[in-house]
C-alpha positions as CSV (number, residue, x, y, z in Angstrom):
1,X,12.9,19.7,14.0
2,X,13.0,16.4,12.4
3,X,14.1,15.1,9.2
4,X,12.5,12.2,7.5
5,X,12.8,11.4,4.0
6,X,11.0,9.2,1.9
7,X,12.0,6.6,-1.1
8,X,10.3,5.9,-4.1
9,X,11.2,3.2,-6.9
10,X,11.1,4.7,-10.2
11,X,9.5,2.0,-12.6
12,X,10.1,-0.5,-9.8
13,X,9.1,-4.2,-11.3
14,X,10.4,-3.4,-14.9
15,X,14.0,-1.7,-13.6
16,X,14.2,-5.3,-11.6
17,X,13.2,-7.4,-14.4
18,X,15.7,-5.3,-16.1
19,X,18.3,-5.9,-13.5
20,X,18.1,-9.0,-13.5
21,X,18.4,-10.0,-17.1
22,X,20.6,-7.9,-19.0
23,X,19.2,-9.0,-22.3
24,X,16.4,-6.7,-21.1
25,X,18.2,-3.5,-21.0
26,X,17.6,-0.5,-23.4
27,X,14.5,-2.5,-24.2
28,X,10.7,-1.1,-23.6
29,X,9.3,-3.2,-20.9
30,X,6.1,-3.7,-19.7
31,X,5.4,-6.0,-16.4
32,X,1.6,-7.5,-16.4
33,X,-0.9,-9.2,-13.8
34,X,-1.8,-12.4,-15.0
35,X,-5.4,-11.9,-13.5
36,X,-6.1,-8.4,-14.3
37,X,-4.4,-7.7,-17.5
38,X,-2.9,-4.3,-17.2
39,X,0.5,-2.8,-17.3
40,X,2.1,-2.5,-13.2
41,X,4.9,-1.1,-14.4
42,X,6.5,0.1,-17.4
43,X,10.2,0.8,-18.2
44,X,11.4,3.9,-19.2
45,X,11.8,2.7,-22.8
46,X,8.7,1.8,-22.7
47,X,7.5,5.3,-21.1
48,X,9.0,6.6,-24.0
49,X,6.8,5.4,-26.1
50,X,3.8,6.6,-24.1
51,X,3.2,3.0,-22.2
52,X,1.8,4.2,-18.8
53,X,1.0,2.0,-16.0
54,X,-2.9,0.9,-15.8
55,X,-3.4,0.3,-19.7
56,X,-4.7,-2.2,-21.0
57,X,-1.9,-4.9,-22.1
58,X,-3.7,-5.6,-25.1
59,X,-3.4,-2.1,-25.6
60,X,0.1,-1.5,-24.8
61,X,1.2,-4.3,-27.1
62,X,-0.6,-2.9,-30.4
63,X,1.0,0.8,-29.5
64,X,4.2,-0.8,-29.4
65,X,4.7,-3.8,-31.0
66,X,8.2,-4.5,-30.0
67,X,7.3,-4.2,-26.4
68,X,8.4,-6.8,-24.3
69,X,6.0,-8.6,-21.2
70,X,6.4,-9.7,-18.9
71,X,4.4,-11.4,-16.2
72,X,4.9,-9.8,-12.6
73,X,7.4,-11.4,-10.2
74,X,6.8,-10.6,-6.7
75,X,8.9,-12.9,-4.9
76,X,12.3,-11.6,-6.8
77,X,10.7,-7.6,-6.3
78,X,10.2,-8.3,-2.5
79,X,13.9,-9.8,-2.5
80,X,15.5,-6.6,-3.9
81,X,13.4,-4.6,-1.8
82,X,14.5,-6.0,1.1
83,X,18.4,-5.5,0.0
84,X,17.6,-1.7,-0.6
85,X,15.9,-1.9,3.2
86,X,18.9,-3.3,4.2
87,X,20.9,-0.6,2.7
88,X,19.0,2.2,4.5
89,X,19.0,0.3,8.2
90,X,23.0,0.9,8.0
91,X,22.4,4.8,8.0
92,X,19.6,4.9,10.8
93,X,17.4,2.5,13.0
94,X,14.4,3.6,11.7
95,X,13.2,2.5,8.9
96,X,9.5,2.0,7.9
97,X,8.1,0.2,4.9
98,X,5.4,2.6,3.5
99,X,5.1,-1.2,0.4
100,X,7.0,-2.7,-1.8
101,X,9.3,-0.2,-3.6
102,X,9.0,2.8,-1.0
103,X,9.8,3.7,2.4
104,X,10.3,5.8,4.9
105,X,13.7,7.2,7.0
106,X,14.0,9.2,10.3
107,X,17.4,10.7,10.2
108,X,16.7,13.1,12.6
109,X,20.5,13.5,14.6
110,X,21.8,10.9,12.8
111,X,24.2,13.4,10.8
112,X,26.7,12.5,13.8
113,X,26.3,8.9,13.2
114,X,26.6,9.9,9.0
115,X,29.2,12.3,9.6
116,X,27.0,14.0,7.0
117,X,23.9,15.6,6.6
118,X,20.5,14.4,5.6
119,X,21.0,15.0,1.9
120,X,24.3,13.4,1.3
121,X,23.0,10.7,3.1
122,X,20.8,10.1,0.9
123,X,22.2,10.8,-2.4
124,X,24.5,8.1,-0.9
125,X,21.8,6.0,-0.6
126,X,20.1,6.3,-4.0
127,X,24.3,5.7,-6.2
128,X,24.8,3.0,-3.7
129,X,21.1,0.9,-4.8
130,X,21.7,2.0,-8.8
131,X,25.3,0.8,-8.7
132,X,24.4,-2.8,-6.6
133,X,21.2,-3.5,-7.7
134,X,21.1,-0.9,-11.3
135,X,17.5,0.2,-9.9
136,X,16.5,3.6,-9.8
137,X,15.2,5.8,-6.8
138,X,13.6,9.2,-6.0
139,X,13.8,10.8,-2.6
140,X,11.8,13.5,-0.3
141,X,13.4,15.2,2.2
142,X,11.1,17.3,4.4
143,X,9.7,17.7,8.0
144,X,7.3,15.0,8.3
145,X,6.2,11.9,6.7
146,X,3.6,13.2,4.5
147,X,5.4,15.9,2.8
148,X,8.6,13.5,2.4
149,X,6.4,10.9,0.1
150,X,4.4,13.9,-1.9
151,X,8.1,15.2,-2.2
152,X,9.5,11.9,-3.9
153,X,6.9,11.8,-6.4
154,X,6.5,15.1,-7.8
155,X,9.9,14.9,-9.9
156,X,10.2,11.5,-10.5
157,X,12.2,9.8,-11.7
158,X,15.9,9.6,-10.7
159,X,15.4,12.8,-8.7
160,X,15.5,14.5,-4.9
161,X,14.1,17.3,-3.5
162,X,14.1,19.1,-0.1
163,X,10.8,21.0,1.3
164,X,12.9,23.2,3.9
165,X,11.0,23.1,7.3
166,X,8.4,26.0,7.4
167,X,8.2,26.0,3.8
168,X,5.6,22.9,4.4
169,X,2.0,24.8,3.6
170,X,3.7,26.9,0.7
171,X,5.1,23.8,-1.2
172,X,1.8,21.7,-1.0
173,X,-0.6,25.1,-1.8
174,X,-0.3,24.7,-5.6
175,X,-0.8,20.8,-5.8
176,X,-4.1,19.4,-7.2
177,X,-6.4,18.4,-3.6
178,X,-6.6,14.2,-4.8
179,X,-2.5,14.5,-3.8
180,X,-3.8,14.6,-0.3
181,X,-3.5,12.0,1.7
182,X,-7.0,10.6,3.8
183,X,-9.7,12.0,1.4
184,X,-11.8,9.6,-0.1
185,X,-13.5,10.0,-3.9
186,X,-16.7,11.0,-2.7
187,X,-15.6,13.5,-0.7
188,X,-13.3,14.4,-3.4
189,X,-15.9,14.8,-5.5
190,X,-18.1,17.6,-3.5
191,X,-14.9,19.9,-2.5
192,X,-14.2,20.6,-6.1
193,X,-17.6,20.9,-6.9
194,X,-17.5,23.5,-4.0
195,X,-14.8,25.2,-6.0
196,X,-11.8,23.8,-4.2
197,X,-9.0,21.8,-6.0
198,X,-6.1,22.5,-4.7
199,X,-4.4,22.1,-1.5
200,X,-3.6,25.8,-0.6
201,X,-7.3,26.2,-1.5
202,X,-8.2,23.2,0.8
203,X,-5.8,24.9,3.8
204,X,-7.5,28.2,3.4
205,X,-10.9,26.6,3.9
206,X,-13.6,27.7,7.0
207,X,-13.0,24.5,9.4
208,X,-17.2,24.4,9.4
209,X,-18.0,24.3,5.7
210,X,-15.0,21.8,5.4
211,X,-16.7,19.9,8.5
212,X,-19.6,19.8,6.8
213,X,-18.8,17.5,4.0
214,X,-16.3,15.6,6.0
215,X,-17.6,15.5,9.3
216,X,-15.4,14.8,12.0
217,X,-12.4,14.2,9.4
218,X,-12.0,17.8,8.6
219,X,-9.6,19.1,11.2
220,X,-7.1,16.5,10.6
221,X,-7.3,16.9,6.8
222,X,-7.0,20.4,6.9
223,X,-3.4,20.1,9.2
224,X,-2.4,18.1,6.9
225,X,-3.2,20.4,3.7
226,X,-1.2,22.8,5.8
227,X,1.4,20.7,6.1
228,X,1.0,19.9,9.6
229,X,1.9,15.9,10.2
230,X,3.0,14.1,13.3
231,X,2.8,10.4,12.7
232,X,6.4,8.8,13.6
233,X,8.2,7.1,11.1
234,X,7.5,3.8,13.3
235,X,9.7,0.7,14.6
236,X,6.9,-1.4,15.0
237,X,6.4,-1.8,11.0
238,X,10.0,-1.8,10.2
239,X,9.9,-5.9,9.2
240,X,6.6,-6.1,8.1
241,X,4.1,-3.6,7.2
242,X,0.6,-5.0,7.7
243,X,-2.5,-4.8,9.1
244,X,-3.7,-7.6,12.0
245,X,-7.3,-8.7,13.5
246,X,-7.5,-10.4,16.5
247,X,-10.1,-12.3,18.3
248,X,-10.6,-14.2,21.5
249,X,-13.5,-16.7,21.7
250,X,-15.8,-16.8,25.1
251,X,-15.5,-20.6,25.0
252,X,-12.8,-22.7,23.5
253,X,-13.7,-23.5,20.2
254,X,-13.7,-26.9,18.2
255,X,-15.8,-27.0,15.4
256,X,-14.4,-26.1,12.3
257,X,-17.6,-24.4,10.3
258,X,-17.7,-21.9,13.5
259,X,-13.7,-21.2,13.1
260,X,-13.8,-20.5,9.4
261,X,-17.0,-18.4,9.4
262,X,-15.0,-16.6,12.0
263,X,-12.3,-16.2,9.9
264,X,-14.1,-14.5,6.9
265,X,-15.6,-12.1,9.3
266,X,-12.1,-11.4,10.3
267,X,-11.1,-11.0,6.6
268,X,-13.7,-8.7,5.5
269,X,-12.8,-6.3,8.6
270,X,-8.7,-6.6,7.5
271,X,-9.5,-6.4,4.1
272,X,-11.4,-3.1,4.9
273,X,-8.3,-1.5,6.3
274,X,-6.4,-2.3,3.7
275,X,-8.8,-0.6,1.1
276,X,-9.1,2.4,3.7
277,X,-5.2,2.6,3.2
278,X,-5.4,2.5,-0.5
279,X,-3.1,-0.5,-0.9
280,X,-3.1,-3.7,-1.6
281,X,-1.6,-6.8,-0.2
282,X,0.3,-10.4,-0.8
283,X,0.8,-12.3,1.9
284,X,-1.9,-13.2,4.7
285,X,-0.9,-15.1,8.2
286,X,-2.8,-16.5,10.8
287,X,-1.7,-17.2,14.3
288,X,-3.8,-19.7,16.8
289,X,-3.6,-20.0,20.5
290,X,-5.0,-23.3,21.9
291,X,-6.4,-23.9,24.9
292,X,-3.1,-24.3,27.0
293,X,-1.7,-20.8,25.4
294,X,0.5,-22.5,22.9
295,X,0.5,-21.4,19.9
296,X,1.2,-22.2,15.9
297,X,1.3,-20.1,12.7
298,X,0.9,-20.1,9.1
299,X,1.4,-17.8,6.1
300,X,1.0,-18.0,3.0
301,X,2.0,-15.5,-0.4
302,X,-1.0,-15.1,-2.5
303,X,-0.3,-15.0,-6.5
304,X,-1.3,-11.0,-6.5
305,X,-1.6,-8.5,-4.6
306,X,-5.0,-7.7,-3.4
307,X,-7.7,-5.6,-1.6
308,X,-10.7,-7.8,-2.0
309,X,-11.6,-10.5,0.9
310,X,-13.7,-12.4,-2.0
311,X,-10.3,-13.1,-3.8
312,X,-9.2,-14.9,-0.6
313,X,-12.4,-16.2,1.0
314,X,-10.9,-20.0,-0.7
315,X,-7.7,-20.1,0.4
316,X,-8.9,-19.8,4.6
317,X,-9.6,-23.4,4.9
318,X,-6.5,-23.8,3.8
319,X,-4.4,-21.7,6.4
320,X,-6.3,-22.4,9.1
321,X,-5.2,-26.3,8.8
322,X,-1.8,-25.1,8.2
323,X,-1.9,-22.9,11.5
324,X,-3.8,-25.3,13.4
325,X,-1.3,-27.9,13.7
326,X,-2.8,-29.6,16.9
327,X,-5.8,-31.5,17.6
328,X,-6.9,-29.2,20.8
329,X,-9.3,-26.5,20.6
330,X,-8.6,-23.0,20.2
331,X,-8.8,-20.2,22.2
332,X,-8.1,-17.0,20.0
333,X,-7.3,-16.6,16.4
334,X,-4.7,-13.4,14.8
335,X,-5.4,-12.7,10.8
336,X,-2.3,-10.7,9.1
337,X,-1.9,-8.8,6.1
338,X,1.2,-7.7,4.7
339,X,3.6,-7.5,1.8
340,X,1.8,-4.0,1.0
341,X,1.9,-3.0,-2.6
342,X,0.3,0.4,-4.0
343,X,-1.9,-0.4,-6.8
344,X,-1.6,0.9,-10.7
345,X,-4.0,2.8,-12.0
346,X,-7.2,1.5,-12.6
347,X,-7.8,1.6,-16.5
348,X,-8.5,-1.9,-17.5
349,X,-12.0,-1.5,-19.2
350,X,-11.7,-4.0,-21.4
351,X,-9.5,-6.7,-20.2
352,X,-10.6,-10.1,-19.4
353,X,-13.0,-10.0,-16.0
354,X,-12.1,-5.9,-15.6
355,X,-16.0,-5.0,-15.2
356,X,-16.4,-8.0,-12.5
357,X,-13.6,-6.8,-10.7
358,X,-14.5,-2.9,-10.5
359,X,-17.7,-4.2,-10.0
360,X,-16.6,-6.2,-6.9
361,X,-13.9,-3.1,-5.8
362,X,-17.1,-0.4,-5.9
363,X,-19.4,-3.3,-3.9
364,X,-16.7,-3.1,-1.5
365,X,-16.0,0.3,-1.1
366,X,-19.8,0.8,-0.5
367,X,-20.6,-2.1,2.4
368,X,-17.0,-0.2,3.9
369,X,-18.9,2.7,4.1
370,X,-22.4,1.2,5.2
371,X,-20.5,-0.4,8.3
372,X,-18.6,2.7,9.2
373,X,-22.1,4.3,9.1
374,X,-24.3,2.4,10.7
375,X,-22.3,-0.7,12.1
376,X,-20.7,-4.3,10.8
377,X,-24.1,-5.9,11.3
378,X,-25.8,-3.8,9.0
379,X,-24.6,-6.1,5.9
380,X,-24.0,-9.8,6.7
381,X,-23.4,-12.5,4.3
382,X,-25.4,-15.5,3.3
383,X,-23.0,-18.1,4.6
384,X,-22.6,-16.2,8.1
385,X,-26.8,-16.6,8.4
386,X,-26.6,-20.2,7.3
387,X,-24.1,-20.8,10.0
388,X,-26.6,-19.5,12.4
389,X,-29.8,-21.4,11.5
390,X,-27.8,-24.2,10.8
């Protein structure tokens, strides 16, 4: 039986801002996007005061007129996270970054290694990071992955619980069904209209009404609402969590309109993952092999995090001259995402560009679901048929 637990920073950005200027302490904090205008992350001062992530700022500063704001640095939250990664790799090798301010732990046999088991390990763990870096974490302890990270959340913050193995299907049965992992709104949407809204109501379900409102996702979303999970908490993602696309040309390739339409095509299918995934992302690489299998690479941190390719489309010119360091032509080209953040709740109605951004969010979500449907060619954009009448 295995034992994986899974981290979670409680009030994350504001506990770091807080951290790291002690002027900031006992004070309600609120940590803002510049772009979108809401709350990320609120302290627990701030909590207090009924400040919730995904309010408006506006909003949050005439509630509370003391609060303090801050604009979100990512660069010095990526740095502590990494210190608290470094923290875990001296209790076991594997360690996966689920994004920035939560991860996951196998520590299955490792109480040999620990000389302790999984829970003292880990309440370890979380004095060690609040006395070095005075931030906060919550722990799950269970069976799999996805138990672990509903575990960590439910009592947050500053807390840890343990789902004893076999007690899986029984812990998750009462939870409200959006806790589940994999289903999307719409879906959502028509289960509890079929009466079902929780996850022991999910589990109890006929496989073939469930299959008939989520097709060929059923079966794996009912294992999971039973508590069933397999994935393995992964080496491959332990330095950076990301998504890739990769693409090798027919013909060495030269020109540059070719390369850079190429490149959004690429974009639009990472940033899909991404949204499938529910996160959102900072930092976006690209990798070129020439001609004579050499190649370069180039990344770059974008000022937010995002999910939409139309908030990136600009900066590809940019990046493929960085990557593209040699005046031969090209044989394949590698787009990465990473620096995964989970985004705050969406409540910014009224913030500056809000409605153009939702609008853009639900555009995407419904060309996502047009090309799983019926194929990527079934929406094209107008520069990509320009290119090819050109």
């Amino acid at each position: 039986m295995r034992t994986v637990v899974h981290w979670d920073g409680d009030r994350f950005f504001a506990s770091i801002e807080q951290a790291a200027d002690k002027r900031l302490r006992s004070r309600p904090v609120a940590v803002g996007g510049a772009r979108r205008g809401v709350v990320l992350s609120a302290s627990t001062e701030a909590r207090r005061l009924g400040i919730l992530p995904g309010w408006p700022m506006a909003r949050a500063r005439r509630a509370v007129p003391a609060l303090v704001v801050l604009p979100a640095h990512f660069d010095l939250y990526e740095r502590f996270f990494d210190q608290i990664l470094g923290l875990c790799r001296e209790t076991t090798p594997l360690v996966e970054p689920a994004e920035v301010g939560a991860a996951w732990l196998d520590l299955t046999g490792a109480e040999r290694w620990n000389r302790q088991d999984a829970e003292h390990v880990i309440t370890k763990l979380r004095g060690t990071v609040h006395e070095w870096l005075r931030v906060s974490i919550s722990a799950g302890i269970a069976s799999n992955k996805m138990v672990a990270r509903i575990a960590a959340r439910l009592r947050k913050p500053g807390a840890q619980m343990v789902v004893p193995p076999g007690t899986e299907r029984v812990f998750l049965a009462p939870l409200p069904l959006r806790i589940l992992p994999g289903l999307e709104m719409g879906s959502l949407d028509a289960l509890e209209v079929a009466g079902l809204r929780t996850i022991g109501q999910f589990a109890g379900a006929p496989i073939d009404a469930l299959a008939t409102v989520l097709g060929r996702g059923a079966l794996p979303l009912l294992r999971r609402a039973q508590g069933v999970s397999e994935e393995p908490v992964g080496r491959k993602r332990v330095s950076e969590p990301g998504w890739s696309e990769f693409l090798e040309f027919p013909e060495d390739v030269w020109e540059e309109p070719v390369l850079l339409a190429t490149l959004r095509r690429m974009l639009e299918r990472l940033m899909a993952q991404v949204r499938a995934a529910g996160v959102e992302v900072r930092r976006l690489a690209l990798e070129v092999r020439y001609t004579d299998h050499e190649e370069s690479r180039k990344s770059l941190e974008l000022a937010e995090p995002t999910a939409l390719e139309s908030e990136t489309f600009a900066l590809l010119p940019g990046l493929l001259a960085g990557a593209w360091t040699r005046r031969v032509r090209l044989r394949a080209l590698t787009l990465k995402a990473g620096r995964v953040y989970r985004p705050s709740p969406q409540m910014d109605l009224f913030a500056p560009d809000s409605s153009r951004r939702e609008h853009d969010l639900k555009l995407a979500a419904i060309v996502d679901r047009l090309r799983r449907e019926h194929g990527a060619s079934i929406v094209r954009r107008g520069d990509e048929l320009q290119l090819k009448t050109a």
